[in-house]
C-alpha positions as CSV (number, residue, x, y, z in Angstrom):
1,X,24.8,-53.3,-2.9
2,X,25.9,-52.6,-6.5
3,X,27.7,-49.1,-7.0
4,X,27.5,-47.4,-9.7
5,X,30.9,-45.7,-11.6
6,X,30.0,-42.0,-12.6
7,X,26.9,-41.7,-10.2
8,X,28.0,-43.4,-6.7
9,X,32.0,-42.7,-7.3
10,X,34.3,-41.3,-10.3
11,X,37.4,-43.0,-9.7
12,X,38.3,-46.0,-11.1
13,X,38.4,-49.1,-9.1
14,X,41.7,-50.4,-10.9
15,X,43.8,-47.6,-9.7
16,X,42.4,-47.4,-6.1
17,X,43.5,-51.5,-6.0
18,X,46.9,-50.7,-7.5
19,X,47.5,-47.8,-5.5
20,X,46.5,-49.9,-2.0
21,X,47.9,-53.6,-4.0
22,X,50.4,-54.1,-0.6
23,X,47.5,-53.6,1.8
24,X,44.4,-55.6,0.2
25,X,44.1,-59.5,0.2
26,X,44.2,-60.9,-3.0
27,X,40.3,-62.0,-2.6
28,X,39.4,-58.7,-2.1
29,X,36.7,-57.5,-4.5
30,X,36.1,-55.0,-6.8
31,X,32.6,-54.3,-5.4
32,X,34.4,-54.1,-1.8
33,X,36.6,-51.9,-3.3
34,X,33.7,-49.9,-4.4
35,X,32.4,-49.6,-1.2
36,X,35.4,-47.1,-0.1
37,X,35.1,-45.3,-3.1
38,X,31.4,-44.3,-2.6
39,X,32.4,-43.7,0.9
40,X,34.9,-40.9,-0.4
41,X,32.6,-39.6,-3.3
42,X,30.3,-38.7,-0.6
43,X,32.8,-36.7,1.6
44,X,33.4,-34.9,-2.0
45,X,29.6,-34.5,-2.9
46,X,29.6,-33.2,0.8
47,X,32.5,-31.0,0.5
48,X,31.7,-29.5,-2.9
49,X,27.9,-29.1,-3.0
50,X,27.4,-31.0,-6.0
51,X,26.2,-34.3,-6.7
52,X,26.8,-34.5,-10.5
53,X,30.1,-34.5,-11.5
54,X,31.1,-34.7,-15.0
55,X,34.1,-35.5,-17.0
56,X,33.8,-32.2,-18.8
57,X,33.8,-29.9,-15.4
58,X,37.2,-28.4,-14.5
59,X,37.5,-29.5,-11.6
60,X,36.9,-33.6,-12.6
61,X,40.7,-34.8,-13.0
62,X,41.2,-33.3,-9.6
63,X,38.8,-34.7,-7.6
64,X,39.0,-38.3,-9.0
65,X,43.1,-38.4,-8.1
66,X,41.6,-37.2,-4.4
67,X,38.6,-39.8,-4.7
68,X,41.5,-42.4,-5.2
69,X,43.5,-41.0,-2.4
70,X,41.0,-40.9,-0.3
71,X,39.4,-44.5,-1.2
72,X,43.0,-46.2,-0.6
73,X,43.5,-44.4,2.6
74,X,40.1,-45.9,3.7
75,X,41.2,-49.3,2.6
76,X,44.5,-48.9,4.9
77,X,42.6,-47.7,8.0
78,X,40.2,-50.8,7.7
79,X,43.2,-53.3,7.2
80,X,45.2,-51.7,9.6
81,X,48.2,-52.7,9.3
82,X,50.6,-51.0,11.6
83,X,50.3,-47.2,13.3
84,X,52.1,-46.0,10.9
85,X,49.7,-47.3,8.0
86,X,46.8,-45.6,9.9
87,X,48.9,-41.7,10.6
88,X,49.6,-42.3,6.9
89,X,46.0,-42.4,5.7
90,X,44.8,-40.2,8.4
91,X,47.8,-37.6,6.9
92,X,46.6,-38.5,3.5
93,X,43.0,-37.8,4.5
94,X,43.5,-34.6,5.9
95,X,45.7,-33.8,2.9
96,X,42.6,-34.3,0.6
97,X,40.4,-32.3,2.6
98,X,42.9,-29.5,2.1
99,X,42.9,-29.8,-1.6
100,X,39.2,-29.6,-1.4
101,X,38.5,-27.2,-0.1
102,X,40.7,-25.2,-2.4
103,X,38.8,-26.4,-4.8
104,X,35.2,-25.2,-3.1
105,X,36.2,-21.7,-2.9
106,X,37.7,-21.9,-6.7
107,X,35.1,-24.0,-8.1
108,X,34.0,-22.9,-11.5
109,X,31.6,-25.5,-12.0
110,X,28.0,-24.2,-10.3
111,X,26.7,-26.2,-7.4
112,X,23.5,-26.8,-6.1
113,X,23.3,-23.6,-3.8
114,X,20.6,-22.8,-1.9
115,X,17.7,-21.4,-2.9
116,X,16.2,-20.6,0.3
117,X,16.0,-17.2,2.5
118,X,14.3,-17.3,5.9
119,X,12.1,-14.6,6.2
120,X,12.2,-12.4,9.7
121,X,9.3,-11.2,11.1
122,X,9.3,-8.5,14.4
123,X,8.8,-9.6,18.1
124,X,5.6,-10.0,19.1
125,X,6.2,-8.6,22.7
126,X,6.2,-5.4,23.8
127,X,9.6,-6.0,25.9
128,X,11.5,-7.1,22.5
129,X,9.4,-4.9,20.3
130,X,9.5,-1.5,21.1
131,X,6.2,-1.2,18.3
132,X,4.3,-3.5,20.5
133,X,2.1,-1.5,23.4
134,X,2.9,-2.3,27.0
135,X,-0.3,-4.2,28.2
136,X,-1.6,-2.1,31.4
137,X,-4.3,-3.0,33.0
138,X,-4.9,-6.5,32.5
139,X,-3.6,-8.1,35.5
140,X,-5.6,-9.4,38.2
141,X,-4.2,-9.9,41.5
142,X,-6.2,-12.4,43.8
């Protein structure tokens, strides 16, 4: 599968393989790469409510530094190198998640928010509903 920069991830695939250039094999591909960035893009898309982020939103810098953290931390949990490559990325994934959702409740960029209310209607029983009559006299005993 081909991914997309700017509608599957906003990061760039260079700095994600610098940043994780110990852990990778030299063979590794940009496209596998890619793989861990979409995989991060969709915690943020998740996180954030919003599917299209642009370089002109606020918020954009931000989230394509955590996109990077996030990809390379990915990239050392699959490798695995040692335990303390995987507390590292698990420390560096909850650390993202952190600045997230500081951005979420600062967001100045609109999301897609829901639209939709649930509407409420009353009980339809009389013992939930005081509206609803008591039925008396329509039981039959055989």
């Amino acid at each position: 599968m081909a991914y997309v920069q700017g509608i599957d991830f906003i990061s760039s695939t260079d700095l994600v393989r610098q940043q994780a250039t110990n852990v990778i094999p030299d063979d590794f591909l940009d496209a596998d790469i890619q793989t861990f960035q979409y995989q991060a893009y969709s915690l943020i898309r998740t996180t954030t409510n919003k599917d299209n982020w642009a370089s002109t939103d606020r918020e954009f810098g931000a989230l394509q530094r955590i996109e990077t953290d996030l990809a390379d931390a990915y990239i050392r949990k699959h490798f695995k190198k040692s335990y303390e490559s995987v507390s590292g990325a698990d420390a560096t994934i909850e650390a993202c998640l952190k600045e997230l959702q500081v951005i979420t409740q600062n967001m100045d960029t609109t999301t897609g928010e829901e639209a939709l209310t649930i509407a409420r209607t009353s009980f339809k029983s009389w013992n939930l509903n005081p509206e609803v009559e008591v039925p008396r006299g329509q039981l039959t005993i055989t």
